[in-house]
C-alpha positions in Angstrom: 91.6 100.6 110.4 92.3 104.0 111.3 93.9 104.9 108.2 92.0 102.8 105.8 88.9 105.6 107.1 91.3 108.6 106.0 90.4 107.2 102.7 87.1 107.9 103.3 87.5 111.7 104.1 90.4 112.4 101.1 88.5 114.5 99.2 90.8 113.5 96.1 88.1 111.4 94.4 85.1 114.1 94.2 87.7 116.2 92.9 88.5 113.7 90.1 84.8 113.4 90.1 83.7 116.8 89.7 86.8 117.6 87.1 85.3 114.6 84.9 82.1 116.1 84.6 83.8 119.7 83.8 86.1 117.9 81.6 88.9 119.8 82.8 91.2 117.3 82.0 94.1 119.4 84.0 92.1 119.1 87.1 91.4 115.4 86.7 95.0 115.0 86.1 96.1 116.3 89.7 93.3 114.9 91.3 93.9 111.2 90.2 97.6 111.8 90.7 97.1 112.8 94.4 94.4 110.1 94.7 97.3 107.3 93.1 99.5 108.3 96.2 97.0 107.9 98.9 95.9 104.3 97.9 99.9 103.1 97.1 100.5 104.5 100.2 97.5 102.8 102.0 98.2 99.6 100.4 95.1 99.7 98.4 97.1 98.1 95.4 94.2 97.6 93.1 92.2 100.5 93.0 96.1 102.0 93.0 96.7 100.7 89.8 93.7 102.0 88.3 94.3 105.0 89.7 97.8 104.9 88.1 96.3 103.9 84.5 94.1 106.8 84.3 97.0 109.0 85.9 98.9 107.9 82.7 95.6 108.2 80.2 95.2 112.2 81.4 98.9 112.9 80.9 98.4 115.0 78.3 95.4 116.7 79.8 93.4 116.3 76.7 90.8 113.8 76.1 91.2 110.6 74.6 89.7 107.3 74.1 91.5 105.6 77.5 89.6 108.5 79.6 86.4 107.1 80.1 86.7 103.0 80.7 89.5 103.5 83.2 87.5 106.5 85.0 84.1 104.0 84.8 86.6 101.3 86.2 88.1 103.6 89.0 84.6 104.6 89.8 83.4 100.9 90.0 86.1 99.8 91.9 86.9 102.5 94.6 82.7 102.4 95.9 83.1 98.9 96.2 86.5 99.7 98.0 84.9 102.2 100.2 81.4 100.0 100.9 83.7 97.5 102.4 85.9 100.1 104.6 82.4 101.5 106.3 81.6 97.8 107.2 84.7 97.0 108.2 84.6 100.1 110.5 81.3 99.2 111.6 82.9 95.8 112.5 85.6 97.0 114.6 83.2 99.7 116.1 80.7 96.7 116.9 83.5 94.5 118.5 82.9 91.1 116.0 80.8 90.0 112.8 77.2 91.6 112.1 74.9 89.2 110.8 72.3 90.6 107.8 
């Protein structure tokens, strides 16, 4: 548990965040890159892979049609990722199963 909450502090994905909105594709680039290694190496395989997709879209650090659907899915799919870290921390804080 205590490194799946690293993920929660890597700031990796408001970077990737903030370079979408700036479209500085160059930015994104590094920023998904990083973001790729911290879920592969947390064993977070899925958002990993979509990490990994959009790594490979912003290659050329120019837009193109891949850009947006795998950054919409990456967004998508690392909140839910993250909603279930904080409950699972608040599990493990709360020693067993909150009801509600």
């Amino acid at each position: 548990m205590k490194f799946l909450k690293m993920v929660l502090k890597d700031t990796s994905f408001k970077d990737l965040c903030d370079a979408m909105e700036e479209q500085d594709y160059e930015k994104a680039f590094r920023a998904v890159h990083t973001l790729k290694g911290v879920l592969l190496n947390l064993g977070l395989t899925v958002q990993g892979r979509y990490a990994a997709a959009l790594t490979e879209a912003l290659r050329g650090r120019q837009e193109n049609e891949e850009i947006k659907p795998l950054f919409t899915q990456l967004v998508s799919s690392y909140g839910e990722m993250c909603s279930a870290i904080k409950e699972l921390a608040e599990t493990s804080e709360t020693g067993g199963i909150q009801n509600g």
